[in-house]
N, CA, C and O atoms as a MOPAC input file, in Angstrom:
PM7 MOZYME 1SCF
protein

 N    137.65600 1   166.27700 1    45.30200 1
 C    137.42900 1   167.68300 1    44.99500 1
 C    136.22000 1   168.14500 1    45.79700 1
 O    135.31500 1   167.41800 1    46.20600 1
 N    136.30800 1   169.13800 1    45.92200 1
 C    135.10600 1   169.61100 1    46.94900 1
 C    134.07600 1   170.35900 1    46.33200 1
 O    134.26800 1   170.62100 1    45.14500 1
 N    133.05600 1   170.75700 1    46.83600 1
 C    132.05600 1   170.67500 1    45.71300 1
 C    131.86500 1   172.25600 1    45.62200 1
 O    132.90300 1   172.81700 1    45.97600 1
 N    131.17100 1   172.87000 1    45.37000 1
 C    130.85800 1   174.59500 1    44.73400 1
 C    130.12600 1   174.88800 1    46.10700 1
 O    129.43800 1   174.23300 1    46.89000 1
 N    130.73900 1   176.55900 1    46.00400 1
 C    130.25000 1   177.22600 1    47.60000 1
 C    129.74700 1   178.83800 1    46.72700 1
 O    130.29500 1   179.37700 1    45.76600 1
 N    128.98700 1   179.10600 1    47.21200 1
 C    129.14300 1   181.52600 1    46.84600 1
 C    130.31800 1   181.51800 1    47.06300 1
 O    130.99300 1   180.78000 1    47.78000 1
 N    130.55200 1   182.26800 1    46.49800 1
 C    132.21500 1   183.72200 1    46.92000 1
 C    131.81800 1   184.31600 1    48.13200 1
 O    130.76900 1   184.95800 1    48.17100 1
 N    132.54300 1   184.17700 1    49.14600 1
 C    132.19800 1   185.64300 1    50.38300 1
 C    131.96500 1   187.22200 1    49.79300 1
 O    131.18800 1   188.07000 1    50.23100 1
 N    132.92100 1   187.32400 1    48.63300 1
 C    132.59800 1   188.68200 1    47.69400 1
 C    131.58000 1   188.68400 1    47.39500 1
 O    130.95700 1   189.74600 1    47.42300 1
 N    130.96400 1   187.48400 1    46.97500 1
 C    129.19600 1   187.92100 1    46.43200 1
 C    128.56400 1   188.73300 1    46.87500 1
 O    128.56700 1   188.79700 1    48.10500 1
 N    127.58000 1   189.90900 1    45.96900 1
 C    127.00600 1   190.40200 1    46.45400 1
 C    125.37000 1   189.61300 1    46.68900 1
 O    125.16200 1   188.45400 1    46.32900 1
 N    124.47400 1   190.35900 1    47.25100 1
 C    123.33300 1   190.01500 1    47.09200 1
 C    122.04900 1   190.16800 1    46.56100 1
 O    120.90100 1   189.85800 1    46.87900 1
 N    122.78600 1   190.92000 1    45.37400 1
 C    121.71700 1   190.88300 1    44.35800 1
 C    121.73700 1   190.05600 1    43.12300 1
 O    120.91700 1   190.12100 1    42.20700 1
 N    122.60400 1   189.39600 1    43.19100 1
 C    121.66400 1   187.95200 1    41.84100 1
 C    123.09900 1   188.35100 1    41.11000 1
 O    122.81800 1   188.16700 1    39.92500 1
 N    124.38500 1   188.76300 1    41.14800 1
 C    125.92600 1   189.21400 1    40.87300 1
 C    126.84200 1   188.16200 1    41.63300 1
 O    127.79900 1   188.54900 1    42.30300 1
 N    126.50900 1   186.78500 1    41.50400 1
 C    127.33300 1   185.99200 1    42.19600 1
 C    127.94100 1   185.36200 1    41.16500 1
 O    127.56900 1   185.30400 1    39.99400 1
 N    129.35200 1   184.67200 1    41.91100 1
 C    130.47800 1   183.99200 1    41.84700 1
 C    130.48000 1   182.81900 1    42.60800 1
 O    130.23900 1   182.94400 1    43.80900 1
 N    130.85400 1   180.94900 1    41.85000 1
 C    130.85500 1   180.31100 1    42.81400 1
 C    131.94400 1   179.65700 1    42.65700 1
 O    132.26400 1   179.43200 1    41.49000 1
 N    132.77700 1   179.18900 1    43.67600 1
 C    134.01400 1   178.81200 1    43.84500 1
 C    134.18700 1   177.07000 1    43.83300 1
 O    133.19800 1   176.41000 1    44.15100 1
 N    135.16500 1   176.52700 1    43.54600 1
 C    135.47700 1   175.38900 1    43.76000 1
 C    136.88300 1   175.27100 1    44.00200 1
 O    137.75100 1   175.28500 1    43.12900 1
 N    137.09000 1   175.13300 1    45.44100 1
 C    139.23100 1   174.74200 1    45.30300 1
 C    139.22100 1   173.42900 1    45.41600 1
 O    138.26300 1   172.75900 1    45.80200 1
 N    140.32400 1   173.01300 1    45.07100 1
 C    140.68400 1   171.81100 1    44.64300 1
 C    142.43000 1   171.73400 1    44.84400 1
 O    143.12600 1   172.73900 1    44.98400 1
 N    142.92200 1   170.40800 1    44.82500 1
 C    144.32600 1   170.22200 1    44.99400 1
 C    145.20900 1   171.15000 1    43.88700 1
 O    146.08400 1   171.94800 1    44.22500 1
 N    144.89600 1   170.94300 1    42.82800 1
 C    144.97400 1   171.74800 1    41.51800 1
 C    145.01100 1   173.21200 1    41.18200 1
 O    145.50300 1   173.78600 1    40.21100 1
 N    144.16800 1   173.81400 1    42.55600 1
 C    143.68700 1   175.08300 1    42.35400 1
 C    142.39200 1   175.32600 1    42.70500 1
 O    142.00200 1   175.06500 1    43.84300 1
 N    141.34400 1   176.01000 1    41.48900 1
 C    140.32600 1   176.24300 1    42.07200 1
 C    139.82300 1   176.99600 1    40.57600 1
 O    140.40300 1   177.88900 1    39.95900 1
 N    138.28300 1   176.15600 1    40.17600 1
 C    137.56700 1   176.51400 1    39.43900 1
 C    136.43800 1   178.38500 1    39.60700 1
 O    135.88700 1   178.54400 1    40.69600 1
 N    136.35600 1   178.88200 1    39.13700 1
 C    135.38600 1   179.96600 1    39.28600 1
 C    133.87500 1   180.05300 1    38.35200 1
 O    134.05200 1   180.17200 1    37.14000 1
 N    132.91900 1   180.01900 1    38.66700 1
 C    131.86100 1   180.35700 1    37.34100 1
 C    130.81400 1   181.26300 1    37.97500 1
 O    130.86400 1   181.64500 1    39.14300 1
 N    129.59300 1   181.65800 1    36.84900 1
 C    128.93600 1   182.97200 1    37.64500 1
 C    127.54100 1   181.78400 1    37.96300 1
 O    127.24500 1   180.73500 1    37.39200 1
 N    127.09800 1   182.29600 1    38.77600 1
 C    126.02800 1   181.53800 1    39.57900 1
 C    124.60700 1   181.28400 1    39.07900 1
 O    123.69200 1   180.64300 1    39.59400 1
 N    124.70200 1   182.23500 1    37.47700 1
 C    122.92100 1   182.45600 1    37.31600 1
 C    123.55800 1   181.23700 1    35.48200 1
 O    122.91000 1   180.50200 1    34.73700 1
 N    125.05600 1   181.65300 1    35.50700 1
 C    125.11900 1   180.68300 1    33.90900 1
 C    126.48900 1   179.41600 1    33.86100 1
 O    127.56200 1   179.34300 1    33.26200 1
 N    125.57600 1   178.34200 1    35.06500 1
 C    126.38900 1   177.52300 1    35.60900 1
 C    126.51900 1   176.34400 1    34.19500 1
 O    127.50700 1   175.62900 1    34.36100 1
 N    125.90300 1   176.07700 1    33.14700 1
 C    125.82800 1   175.79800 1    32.31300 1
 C    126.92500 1   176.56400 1    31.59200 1
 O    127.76600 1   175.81900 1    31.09000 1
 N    127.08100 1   177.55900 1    31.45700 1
 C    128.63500 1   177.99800 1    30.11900 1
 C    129.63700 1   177.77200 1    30.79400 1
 O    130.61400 1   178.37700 1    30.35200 1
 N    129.92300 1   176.92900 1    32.02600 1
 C    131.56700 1   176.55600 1    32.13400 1
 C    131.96400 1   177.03800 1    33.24600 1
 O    131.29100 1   177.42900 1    34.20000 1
 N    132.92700 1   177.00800 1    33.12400 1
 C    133.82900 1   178.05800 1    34.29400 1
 C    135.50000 1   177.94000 1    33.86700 1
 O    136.03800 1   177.21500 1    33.03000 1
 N    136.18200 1   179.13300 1    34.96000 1
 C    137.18700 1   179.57000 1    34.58400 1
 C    138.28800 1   178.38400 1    36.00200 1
 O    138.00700 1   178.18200 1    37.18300 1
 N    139.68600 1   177.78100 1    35.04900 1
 C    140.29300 1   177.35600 1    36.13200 1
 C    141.21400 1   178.19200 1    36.73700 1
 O    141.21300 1   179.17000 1    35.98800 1
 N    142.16600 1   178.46000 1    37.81900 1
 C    143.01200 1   178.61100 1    38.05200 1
 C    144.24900 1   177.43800 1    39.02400 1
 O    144.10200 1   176.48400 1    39.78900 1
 N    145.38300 1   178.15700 1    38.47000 1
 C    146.39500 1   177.27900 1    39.44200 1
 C    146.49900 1   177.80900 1    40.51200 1
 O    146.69400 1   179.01700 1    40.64400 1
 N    146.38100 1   176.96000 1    41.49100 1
 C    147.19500 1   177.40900 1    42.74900 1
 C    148.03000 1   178.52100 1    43.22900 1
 O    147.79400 1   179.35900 1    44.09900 1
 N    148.93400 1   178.36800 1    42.56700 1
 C    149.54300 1   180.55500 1    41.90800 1
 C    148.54000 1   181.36500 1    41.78600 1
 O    147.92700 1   181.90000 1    42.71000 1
 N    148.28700 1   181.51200 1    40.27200 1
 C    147.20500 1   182.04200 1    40.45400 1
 C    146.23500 1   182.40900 1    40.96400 1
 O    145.60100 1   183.33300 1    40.45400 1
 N    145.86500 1   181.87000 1    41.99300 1
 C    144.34200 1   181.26300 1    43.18300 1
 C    144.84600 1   182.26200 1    44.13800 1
 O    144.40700 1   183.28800 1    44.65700 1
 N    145.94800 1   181.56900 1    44.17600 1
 C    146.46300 1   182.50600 1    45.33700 1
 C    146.66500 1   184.28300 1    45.53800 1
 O    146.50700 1   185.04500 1    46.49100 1
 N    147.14200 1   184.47500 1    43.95000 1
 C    147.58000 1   185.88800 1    43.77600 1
 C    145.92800 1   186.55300 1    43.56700 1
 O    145.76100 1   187.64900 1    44.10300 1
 N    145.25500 1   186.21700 1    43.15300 1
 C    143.87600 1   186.61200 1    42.96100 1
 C    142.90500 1   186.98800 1    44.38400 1
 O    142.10100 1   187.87700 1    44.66000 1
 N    143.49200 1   185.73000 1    45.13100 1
 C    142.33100 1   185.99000 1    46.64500 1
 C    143.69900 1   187.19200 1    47.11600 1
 O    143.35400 1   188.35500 1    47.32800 1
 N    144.84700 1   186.90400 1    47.21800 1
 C    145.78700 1   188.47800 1    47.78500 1
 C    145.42600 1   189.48400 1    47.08600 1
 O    145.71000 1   190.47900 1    47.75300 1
 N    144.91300 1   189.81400 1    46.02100 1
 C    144.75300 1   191.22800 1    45.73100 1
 C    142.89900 1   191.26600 1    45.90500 1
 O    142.41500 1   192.23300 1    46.49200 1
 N    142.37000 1   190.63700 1    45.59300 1
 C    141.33400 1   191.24500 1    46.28300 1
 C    140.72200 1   191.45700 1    47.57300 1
 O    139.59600 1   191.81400 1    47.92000 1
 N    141.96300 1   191.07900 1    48.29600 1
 C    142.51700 1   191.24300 1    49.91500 1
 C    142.04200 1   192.29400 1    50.02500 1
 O    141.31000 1   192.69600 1    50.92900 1
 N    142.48800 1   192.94400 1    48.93400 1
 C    143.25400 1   194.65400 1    49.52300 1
 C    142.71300 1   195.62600 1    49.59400 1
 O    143.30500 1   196.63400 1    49.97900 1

């Protein structure tokens, strides 16, 4: 698994997102409350999420 990166969406004021993809998909959590967890997605999902915020 590869390890946690920023979101390119991040902004740069302290409003970040950090990513993890994985074979599985790809974990999401916010950057300042890396301690409460994070959100998974599937691969589907992963996918339909980075296409619409394509747009």
């Amino acid at each position: 698994m590869s390890g946690w990166h920023k979101s390119s969406w991040s902004d740069t004021g302290g409003h970040c997102v950090e990513v993890r993809e994985h074979t599985a998909g790809a974990d999401v959590r916010d950057t300042q409350n890396r301690n409460a967890g994070h959100l998974s997605f599937s691969p589907v999902e992963w996918a339909a999420l980075v296409a619409t915020a394509a747009r």
